[in-house]
Structure formats: structure tokens, C-alpha cells
C-alpha positions as CSV (number, residue, x, y, z in Angstrom):
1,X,0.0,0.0,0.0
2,X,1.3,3.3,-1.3
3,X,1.9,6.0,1.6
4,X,-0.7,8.7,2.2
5,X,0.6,12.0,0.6
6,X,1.9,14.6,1.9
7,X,-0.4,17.3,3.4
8,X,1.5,19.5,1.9
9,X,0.6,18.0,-1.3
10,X,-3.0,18.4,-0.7
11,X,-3.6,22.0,-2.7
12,X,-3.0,20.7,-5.9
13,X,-5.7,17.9,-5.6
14,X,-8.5,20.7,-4.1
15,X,-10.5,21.8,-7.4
16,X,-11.8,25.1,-5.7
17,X,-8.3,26.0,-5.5
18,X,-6.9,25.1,-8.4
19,X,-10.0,26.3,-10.6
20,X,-9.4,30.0,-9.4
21,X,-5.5,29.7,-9.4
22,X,-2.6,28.4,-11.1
23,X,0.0,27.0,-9.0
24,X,3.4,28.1,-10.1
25,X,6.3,27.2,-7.4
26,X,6.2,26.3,-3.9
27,X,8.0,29.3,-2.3
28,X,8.3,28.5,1.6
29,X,7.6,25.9,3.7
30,X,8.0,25.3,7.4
31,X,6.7,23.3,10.1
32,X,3.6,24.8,10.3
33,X,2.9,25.9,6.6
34,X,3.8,25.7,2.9
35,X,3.5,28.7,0.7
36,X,3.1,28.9,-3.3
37,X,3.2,31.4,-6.0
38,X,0.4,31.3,-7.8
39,X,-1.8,33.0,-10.7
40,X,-5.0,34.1,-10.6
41,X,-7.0,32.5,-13.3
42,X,-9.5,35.4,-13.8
43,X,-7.0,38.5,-14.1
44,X,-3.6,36.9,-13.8
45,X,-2.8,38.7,-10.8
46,X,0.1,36.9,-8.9
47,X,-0.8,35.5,-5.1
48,X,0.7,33.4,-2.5
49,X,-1.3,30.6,-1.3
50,X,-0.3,29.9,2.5
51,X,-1.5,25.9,3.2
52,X,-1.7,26.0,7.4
53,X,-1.8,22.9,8.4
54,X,-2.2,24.0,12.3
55,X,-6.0,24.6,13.0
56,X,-5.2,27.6,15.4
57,X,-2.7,29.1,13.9
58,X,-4.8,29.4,11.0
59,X,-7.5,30.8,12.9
60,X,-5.8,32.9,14.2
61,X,-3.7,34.3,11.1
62,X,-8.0,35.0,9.2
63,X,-9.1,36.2,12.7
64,X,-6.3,39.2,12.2
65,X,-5.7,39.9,8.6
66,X,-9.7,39.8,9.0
67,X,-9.5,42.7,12.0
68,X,-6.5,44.7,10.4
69,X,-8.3,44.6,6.4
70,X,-7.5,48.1,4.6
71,X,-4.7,48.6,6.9
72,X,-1.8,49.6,4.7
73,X,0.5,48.5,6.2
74,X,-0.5,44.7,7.0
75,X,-0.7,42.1,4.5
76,X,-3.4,41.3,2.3
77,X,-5.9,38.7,2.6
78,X,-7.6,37.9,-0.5
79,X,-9.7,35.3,0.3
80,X,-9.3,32.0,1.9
81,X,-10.3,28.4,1.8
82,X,-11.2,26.2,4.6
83,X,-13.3,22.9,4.9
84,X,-13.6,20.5,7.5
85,X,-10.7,17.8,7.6
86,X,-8.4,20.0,5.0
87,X,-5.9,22.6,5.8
88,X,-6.8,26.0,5.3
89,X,-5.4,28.2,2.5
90,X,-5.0,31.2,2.9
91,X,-4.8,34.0,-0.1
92,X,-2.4,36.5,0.2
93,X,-1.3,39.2,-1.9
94,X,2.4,38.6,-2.8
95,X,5.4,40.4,-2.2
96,X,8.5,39.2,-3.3
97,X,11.0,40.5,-0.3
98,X,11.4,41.0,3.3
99,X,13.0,43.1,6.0
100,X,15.8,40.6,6.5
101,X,16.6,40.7,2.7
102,X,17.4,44.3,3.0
103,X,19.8,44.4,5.5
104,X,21.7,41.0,4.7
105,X,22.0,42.8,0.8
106,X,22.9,46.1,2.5
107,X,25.7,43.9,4.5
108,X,27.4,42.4,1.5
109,X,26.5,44.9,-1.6
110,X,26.1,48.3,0.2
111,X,29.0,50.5,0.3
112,X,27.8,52.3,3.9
113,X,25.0,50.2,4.7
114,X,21.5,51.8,4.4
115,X,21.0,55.1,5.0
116,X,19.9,56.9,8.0
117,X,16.7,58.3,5.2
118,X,15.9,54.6,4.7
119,X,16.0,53.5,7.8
120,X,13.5,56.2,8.9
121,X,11.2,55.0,5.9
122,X,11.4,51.2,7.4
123,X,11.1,52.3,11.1
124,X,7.8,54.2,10.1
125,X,6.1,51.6,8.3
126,X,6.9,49.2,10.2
127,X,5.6,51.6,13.2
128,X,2.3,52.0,12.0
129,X,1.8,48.6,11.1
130,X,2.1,47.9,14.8
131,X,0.0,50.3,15.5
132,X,-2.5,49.3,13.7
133,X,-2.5,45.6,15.5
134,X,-2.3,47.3,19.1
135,X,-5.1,49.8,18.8
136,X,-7.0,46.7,17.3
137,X,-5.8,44.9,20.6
138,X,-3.7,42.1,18.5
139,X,-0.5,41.0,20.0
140,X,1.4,40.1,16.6
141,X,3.8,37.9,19.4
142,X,6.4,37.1,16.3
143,X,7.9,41.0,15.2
144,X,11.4,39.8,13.0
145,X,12.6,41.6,10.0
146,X,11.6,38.0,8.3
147,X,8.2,38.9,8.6
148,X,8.4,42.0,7.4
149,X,7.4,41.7,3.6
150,X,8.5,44.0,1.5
151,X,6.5,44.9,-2.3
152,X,9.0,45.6,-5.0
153,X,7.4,49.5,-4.7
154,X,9.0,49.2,-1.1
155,X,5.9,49.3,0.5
156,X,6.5,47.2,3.7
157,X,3.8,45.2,5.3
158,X,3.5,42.9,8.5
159,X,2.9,39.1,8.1
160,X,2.8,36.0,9.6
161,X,0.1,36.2,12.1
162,X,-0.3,32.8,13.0
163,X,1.2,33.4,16.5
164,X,-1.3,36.5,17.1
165,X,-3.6,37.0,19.7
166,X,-6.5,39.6,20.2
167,X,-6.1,40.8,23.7
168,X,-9.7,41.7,25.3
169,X,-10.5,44.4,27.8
170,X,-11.7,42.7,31.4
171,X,-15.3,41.9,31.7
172,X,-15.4,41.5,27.9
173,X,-16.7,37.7,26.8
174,X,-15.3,36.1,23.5
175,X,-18.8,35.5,21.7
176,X,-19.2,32.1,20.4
177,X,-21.8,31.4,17.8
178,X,-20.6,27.5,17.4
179,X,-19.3,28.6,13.3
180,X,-16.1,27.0,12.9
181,X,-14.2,28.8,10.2
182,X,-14.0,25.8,7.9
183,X,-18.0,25.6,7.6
184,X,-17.6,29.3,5.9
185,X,-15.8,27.5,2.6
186,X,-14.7,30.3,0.9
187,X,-14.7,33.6,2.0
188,X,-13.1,36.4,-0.5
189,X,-12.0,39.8,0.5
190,X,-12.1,43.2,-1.2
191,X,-8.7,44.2,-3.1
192,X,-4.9,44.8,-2.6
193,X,-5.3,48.9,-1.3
194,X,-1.9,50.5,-2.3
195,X,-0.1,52.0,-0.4
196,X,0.8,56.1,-0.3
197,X,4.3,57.3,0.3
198,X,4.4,57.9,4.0
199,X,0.5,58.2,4.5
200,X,0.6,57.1,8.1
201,X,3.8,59.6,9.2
202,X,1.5,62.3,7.3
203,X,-1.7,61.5,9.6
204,X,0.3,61.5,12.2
205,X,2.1,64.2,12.0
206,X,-1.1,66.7,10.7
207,X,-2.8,65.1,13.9
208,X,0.0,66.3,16.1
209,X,0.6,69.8,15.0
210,X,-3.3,70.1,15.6
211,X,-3.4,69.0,19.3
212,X,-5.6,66.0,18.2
213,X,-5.9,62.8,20.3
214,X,-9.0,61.1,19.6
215,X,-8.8,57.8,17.9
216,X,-5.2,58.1,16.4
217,X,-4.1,58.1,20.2
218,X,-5.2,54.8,22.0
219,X,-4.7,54.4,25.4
220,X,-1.8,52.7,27.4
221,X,-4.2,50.8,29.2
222,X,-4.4,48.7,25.6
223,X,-1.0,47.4,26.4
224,X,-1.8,46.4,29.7
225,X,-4.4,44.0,28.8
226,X,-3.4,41.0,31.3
227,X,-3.3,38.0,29.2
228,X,-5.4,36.1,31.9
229,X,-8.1,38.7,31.2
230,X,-7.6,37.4,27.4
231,X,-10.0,34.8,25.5
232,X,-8.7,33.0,22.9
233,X,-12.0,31.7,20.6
234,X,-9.9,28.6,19.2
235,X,-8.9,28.1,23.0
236,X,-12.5,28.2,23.9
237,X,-14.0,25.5,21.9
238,X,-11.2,23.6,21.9
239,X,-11.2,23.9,25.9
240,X,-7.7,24.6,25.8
241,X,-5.4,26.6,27.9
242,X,-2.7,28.3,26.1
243,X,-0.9,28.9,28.9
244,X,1.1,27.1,32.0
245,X,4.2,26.8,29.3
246,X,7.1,27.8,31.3
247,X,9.9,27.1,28.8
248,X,12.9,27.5,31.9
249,X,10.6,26.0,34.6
250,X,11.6,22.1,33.7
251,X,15.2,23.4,33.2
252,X,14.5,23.1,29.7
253,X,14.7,26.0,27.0
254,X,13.2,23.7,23.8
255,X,10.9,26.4,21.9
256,X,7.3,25.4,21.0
257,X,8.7,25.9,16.8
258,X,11.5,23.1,17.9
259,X,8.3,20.8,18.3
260,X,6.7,20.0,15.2
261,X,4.5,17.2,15.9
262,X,2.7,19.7,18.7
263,X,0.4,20.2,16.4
264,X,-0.7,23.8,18.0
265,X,0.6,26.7,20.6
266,X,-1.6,25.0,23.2
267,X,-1.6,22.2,25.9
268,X,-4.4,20.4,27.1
269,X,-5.0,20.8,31.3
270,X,-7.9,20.9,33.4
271,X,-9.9,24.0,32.8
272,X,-10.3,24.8,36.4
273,X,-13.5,26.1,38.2
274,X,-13.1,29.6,39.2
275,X,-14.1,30.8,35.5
276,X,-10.9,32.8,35.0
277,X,-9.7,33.1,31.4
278,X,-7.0,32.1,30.0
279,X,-3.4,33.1,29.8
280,X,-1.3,33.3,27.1
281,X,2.2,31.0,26.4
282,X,5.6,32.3,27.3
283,X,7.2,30.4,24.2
284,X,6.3,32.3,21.1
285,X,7.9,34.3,18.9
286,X,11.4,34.0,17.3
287,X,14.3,33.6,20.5
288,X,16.7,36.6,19.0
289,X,13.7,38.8,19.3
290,X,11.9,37.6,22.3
291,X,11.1,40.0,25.4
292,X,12.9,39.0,28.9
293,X,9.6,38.5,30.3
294,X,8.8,35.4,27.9
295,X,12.2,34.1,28.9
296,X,11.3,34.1,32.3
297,X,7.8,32.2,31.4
298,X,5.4,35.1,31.9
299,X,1.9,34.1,30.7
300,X,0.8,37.6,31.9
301,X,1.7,40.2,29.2
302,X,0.0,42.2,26.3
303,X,0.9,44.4,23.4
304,X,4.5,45.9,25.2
305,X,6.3,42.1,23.8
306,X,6.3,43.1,20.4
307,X,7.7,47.0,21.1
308,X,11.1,44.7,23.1
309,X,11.2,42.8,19.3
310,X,10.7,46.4,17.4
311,X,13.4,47.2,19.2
312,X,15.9,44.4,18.6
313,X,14.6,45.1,15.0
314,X,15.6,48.4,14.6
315,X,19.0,48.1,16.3
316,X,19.7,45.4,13.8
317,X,18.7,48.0,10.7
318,X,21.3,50.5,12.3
319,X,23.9,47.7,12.7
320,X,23.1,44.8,10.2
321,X,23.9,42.7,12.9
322,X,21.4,40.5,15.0
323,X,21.5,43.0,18.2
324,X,21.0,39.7,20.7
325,X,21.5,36.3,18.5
326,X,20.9,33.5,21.9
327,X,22.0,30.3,21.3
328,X,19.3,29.2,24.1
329,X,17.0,31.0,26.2
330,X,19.4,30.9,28.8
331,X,22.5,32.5,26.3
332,X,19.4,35.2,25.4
333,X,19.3,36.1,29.0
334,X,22.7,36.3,29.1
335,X,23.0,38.3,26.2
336,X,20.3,40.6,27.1
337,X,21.9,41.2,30.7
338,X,25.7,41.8,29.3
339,X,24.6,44.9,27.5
340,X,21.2,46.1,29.6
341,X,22.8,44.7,33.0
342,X,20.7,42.4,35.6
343,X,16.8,42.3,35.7
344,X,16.0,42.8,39.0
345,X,13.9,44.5,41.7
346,X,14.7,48.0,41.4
347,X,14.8,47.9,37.7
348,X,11.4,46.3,37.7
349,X,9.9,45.7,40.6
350,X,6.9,43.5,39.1
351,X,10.0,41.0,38.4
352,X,9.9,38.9,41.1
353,X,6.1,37.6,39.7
354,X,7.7,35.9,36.5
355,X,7.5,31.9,37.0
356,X,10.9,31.6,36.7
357,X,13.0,34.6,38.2
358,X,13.6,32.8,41.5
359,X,14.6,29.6,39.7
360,X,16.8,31.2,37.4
361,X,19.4,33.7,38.0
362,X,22.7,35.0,36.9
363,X,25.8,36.4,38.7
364,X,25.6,40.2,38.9
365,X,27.1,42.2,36.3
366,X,29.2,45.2,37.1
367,X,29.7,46.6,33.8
368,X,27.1,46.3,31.8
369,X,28.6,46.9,27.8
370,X,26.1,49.1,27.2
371,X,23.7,49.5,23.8
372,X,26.7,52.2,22.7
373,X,29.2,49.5,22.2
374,X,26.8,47.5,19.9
375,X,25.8,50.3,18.2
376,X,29.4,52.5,17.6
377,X,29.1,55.3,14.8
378,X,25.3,55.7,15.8
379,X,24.1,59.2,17.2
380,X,22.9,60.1,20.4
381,X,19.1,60.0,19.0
382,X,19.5,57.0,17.2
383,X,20.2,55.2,21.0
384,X,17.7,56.9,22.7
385,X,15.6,55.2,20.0
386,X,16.1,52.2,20.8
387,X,16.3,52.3,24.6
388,X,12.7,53.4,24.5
389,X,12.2,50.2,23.5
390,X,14.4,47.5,25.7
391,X,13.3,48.5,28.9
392,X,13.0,45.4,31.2
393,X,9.8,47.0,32.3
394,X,7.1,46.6,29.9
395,X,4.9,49.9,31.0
396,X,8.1,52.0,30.9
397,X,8.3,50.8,26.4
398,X,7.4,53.4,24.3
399,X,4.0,52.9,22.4
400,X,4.6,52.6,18.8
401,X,2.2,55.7,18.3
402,X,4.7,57.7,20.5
403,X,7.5,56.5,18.2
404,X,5.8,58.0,15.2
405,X,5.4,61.1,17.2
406,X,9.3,61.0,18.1
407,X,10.9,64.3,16.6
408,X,14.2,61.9,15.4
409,X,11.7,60.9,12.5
410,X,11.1,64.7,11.5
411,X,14.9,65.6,11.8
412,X,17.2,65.3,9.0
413,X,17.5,64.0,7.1
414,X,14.1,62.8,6.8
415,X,12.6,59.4,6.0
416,X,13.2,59.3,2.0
417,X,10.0,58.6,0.1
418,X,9.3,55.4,-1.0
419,X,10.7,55.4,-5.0
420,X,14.3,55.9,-3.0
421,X,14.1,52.9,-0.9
422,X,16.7,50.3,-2.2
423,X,14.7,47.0,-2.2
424,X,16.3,43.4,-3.4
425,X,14.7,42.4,-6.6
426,X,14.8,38.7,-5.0
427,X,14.8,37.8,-2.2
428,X,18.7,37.1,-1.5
429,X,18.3,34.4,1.3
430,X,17.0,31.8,-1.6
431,X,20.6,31.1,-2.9
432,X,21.7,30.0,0.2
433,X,18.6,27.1,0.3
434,X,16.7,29.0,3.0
435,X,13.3,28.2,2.7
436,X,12.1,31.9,1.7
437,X,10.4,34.7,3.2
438,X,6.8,33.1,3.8
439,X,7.7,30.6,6.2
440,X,10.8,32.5,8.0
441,X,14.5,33.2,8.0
442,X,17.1,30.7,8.9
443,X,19.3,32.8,10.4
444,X,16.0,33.0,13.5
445,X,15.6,29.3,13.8
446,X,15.7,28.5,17.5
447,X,18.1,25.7,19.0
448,X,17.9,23.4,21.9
449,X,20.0,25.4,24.8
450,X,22.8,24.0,25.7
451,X,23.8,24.4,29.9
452,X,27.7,23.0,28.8
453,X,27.8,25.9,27.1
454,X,28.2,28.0,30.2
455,X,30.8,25.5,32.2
456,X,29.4,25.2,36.0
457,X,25.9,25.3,36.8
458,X,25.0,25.3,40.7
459,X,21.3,24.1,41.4
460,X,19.9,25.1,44.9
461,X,17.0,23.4,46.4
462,X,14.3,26.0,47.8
463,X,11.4,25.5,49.5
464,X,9.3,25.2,45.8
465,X,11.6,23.5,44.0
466,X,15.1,24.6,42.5
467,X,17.3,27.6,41.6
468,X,19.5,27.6,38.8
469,X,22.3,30.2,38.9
470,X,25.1,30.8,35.8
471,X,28.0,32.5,36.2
């Protein structure tokens, strides 16, 4: 008997699809997904078909690009296609580059790097693309210049929400109406919406020079949503916690993408009776780019995770260099603390709540290399920029609406307009058998930690378990 096929396979056997588009190349594929190029049949407009083959991820990916439609700066979705017992497949508008293209072409090709008017141009598209999932209370919980898509126009726009979350106020109830996505078939959207050359830094700017708040301004309370106040709808009917995921508290630092076979971002436990709701997993997102509060296994955060990423992001668009490339969660840590210094109490009081501060700890730093060192020939502003950002406490992180409202982006030189971005015709990681853009950078991939790495380990019984220190 002949082996089944592989899911991945499954899109070019689905006539609904393959009536509406021809399949031209597989472009990405990952543990979670496969992406294609394809052709529209009806106007030949080119697409990329995203197979999910993770039920929540892929509800979760339609439940954003569904919430953040006609945003400019988010990807497209077209339309998408989902029955019961097949994958869904998503739609997408295509765009044949990313973020992480950029700066490993400006590395090798660039005489000088990218300028400081480019880098403005990325940092504000990129800025109000976040803003546009925080004052739609979506976590994107996966910020990496990988998914950060770029069109050959140099219109940038935010992908890959299968990790999102949409963070609810307290007192607010997920409504279930018992529709599983799959029993919609097919569900088409309006349009790719071009983008305007530096539309959002406009708005923001006209808003600011006339004193106006109102909806351009969303509160800081958004990004204080506690994620046990959150409800997941996939979580609900699934009855599910996606939380309790500690990735230090077994002395183990495996990340949930290292564990294919999961099959989702979720565990099953006992729902409990007190009716809570619940929290959120520490182990998303991308290691290099993961806030010190998911290393410490908070299941409590909200929208301030992403502005830590934003920030490793931008460093590395000043630098071309990964600002904080861990090995392990552990080496992230470590990393984190040689330039920042320690996390502790008087830097952030609400510290000694993560899950795992008291079990793991480091010996104290007394010189702390500072973000200068990492970041040499950068100015003043440009440090200050990024220090908004990796703050160990998450209130104290600029908003990404206060970014776009930071006078370094109306300084000279100013962000360049869009027709002078430089942007790869290809997308350069290709030649080196990366998988492509769509499904992630190699460079990002997560590893097993390794304690050898860091010679003698001394474990301490306490009164609730263990302590791990590291030199």
C-alpha cells in the first residue's frame, strides 16, 4: 500500500483551489505551513497561497488579517479556503522580499550600509503597522525583520500572524456562535489597497501639529491587557489553555517551533473552576527577538512584547547585525543582561512575579557593555531610539504611536520617500537554500540550549523546587 501524501501536497488535488489559481512554485515551507506562488486564473494577478496545516494558527492568522483589512501597512488577505478535515489556504497578496533581505543585501552589496533616510522610511512603516495591531488589541507575538514583507514598490507590510492573539479588555466575553471557520468555505475579501508614500507619518504628524488625540491616540491601558483577562476563541472551543508553558521552569529551554508534531501553541490541562480566562504561552515568537519577560515564562503580558522585538529590529537595521543572536534561552538572557545589565527588583519591581525569576538567576554584572558598544558610529538620537524600546519594564516601552510622534523621525535627514528605498529584486536568502520569506528566515531558527555551554551550573534546592544560577 502506497503511503498517504503529503499534506503538503493536498492544494493541488483541491478543485476550488486550483480552478481559481494556477500554481506556479512552492516558495516557503515550514513546520507549520507551505506557501506557493500562484496565478490568478481570472486577471492573472500573482498571489501566495499559504497551506496552514495548524487549526489555530490558521485561525488565528484569518481572525487578524480579518480585524486589520485596509490597513496599509498589514498584508493582504484575498480570500481563503477552509473545509472541514483539509488545511486551510490562505490567499495572500504577494510580495517578493522582506525586512531581513534588506539588511543582509545592505551587509554584503552596500557600500555604507542603508542610510539613515531609509532607515526612517522602514522604522515608520513598520511603526504603523504595529500600531495598527495594538489599537485593534492584536499581540502580533512574532515581530522579525523575516516577517516583514516588503513589495518591489517598497511598501512594507506585517505578516505571519499565526502566533497573534486579540487581547480583550476585562469583563469583555469572546462570543461564540458555534461557526467553525472551515464551515464558511470560501470567504473572499475586497482588493490589494496600495499604499501612499508615507501616509501614516503624514496622519500623524497633521494630527499632532493640531493638538488631536482622539482615535489616532489609544490608550496605554491597551497594552496592559493582562493575558489572563484574554479569550482566545480557538482556546474556547477547543477547551484549551494556552498557557502554563514555562519554557525554563523544567530546566529546559526547547521552543514550541523546535516541536513539530505539537500540532498547536496549546496544551491540554484541566480548565479549572473559578471561570478565569485564559493566559497566554511564554514560548512564542522568534528567541533573537523575544522580550525577557517570555524568557522568564510570563503568561501575563500584552501588546509591550512586540515594542522589546521592534526594538531588537531596529538596532539590527542600524547595525546589520542580530543585536541579541541566543543560542538558548538561557544565552538570550545572558546576552540581554551583558549589555542592559541584571533584571531585577529595582529595575522592575513586578520582576519577582515571573515563574521563573527565583529559579533562574545570573551572577551580577558590574559593567554592563552598554547599547553604545553594539551600536558604535550611531548618534545620540538613534540610541535613545532604541532604549525606548528595551526597557526590562514593559509599562516603561514606548507605544509605537509615540515612536511615530518622536521628533528623530522629523529631523534630517528625513525618512526618504518610498521610489528611494533600495529593495532586493529577490529575495537574496534563496541562494543559500533558505526556505524563503513566507515561512521565515534561517538565520532566527531557535536551537535546543545547551547548559555546557556556560561551564558550572550550581542548582539550589528551595522551598518550591530549585534555583538555577550561571556565572
Amino acid at each position: 500500500m502506497d503511503p498517504p501524501p503529503s499534506k503538503s501536497w493536498s492544494i493541488h488535488t483541491r478543485r476550488e483551489i486550483t480552478d481559481k489559481y494556477e500554481i506556479l512554485e512552492r516558495v516557503g515551507s515550514g513546520a507549520y505551513s507551505d506557501v506557493y506562488r500562484a496565478r490568478r486564473r481570472s486577471d492573472s494577478l500573482i498571489v501566495a497561497l499559504k497551506e496552514v496545516h495548524d487549526y489555530q494558527s490558521a485561525f488565528r492568522e484569518i481572525e487578524a488579517l480579518q480585524t486589520l483589512h485596509n490597513t496599509p501597512n498589514v498584508v493582504v488577505l484575498l480570500e481563503y479556503f477552509w473545509r472541514e478535515d483539509e488545511d486551510a489556504v490562505l490567499v495572500l497578496e504577494f510580495l517578493p522580499t522582506d525586512l531581513a533581505s534588506v539588511i543582509r543585501t545592505a551587509k554584503r552589496e552596500w557600500e555604507g550600509g542603508i542610510t539613515v533616510g531609509e532607515i526612517k522610511q522602514w522604522i515608520v512603516q513598520i511603526l504603523c503597522g504595529v500600531d495598527a495591531c495594538h489599537r485593534n488589541s492584536i499581540v502580533h507575538r512574532d515581530l522579525k525583520p523575516s516577517n516583514l514583507l516588503i513589495s518591489a514598490d517598497g511598501v512594507l507590510k506585517l505578516a505571519d500572524f499565526g502566533q497573534a492573539r486579540i487581547l480583550l479588555e476585562p469583563g469583555f466575553v469572546a462570543v461564540c456562535d458555534n461557526t467553525h471557520p472551515h464551515e464558511a468555505g470560501v470567504v473572499e475579501q475586497n482588493e490589494v489597497i496600495p499604499e501612499t508614500d508615507s501616509a501614516c507619518l503624514r496622519e500623524v504628524h497633521r494630527n499632532r501639529d493640531q493638538g488631536a488625540t482622539g482615535k489616532e491616540e489609544y490608550p496605554r491601558e491597551l497594552g496592559k491587557l493582562g493575558a489572563k483577562d484574554s479569550v482566545d476563541a480557538t482556546d474556547k472551543e477547543c477547551n484549551t489553555r494556552d498557557g502554563d508553558t514555562s519554557c525554563l521552569a523544567t530546566c529546559t529551554t526547547s521552543d514550541m517551533e523546535d516541536e513539530p508534531l505539537r500540532g498547536s501553541y496549546s496544551y491540554e490541562v484541566d480548565e479549572g473552576g473559578n471561570g478565569q480566562c485564559c493566559p497566554l504561552t511564554s514560548c512564542v515568537g522568534t528567541r533573537w527577538f523575544r522580550a525577557p519577560e517570555l524568557l522568564y515564562g510570563s503568561t501575563n503580558y500584552g501588546t509591550e512584547i512586540d515594542l522589546w522585538s521592534l526594538g531588537c529590529i531596529f538596532a539590527e537595521l542600524y547595525s546589520l547585525e542580530p543585536l541579541f543572536p541566543g543560542t538558548s534561552d538561557i544565552d538570550q538572557l545572558s546576552r540581554i543582561f551583558s549589555v542592559l545589565g541584571n533584571l531585577t527588583e529595582e529595575v522592575w519591581p513586578a520582576c519577582l512575579e515571573l515563574p521563573d525569576y527565583r529559579i533562574i538567576s545570573f551572577g551580577k554584572i558590574e559593567n554592563p557593555i552598554g547599547l553604545e558598544a553594539y551600536l558604535p558610529n550611531r548618534s545620540p538620537d538613534e540610541i535613545h531610539l532604541i532604549r525606548k524600546l528595551l526597557r526590562f519594564d514593559p509599562a516603561g516601552r514606548a507605544t509605537a504611536m509615540e515612536l511615530l510622534h518622536d521628533k528623530y523621525l522629523t529631523e534630517e535627514p528625513v525618512p526618504v520617500p518610498l521610489s528611494e528605498l533600495r529593495v532586493p529584486s529577490t529575495h537574496s536568502a534563496q541562494d543559500e537554500g533558505s526556505p524563503g520569506e513566507w515561512c521565515g528566515d534561517c538565520r532566527y531558527m531557535d536551537s535546543d540550549s545547551d547548559f555546557e555551554d556556560f561551564g558550572s551550573v550550581k542548582v539550589t534546592t528551595t522551598d518550591t523546587g530549585f534555583s538555577i544560577r550561571f556565572p
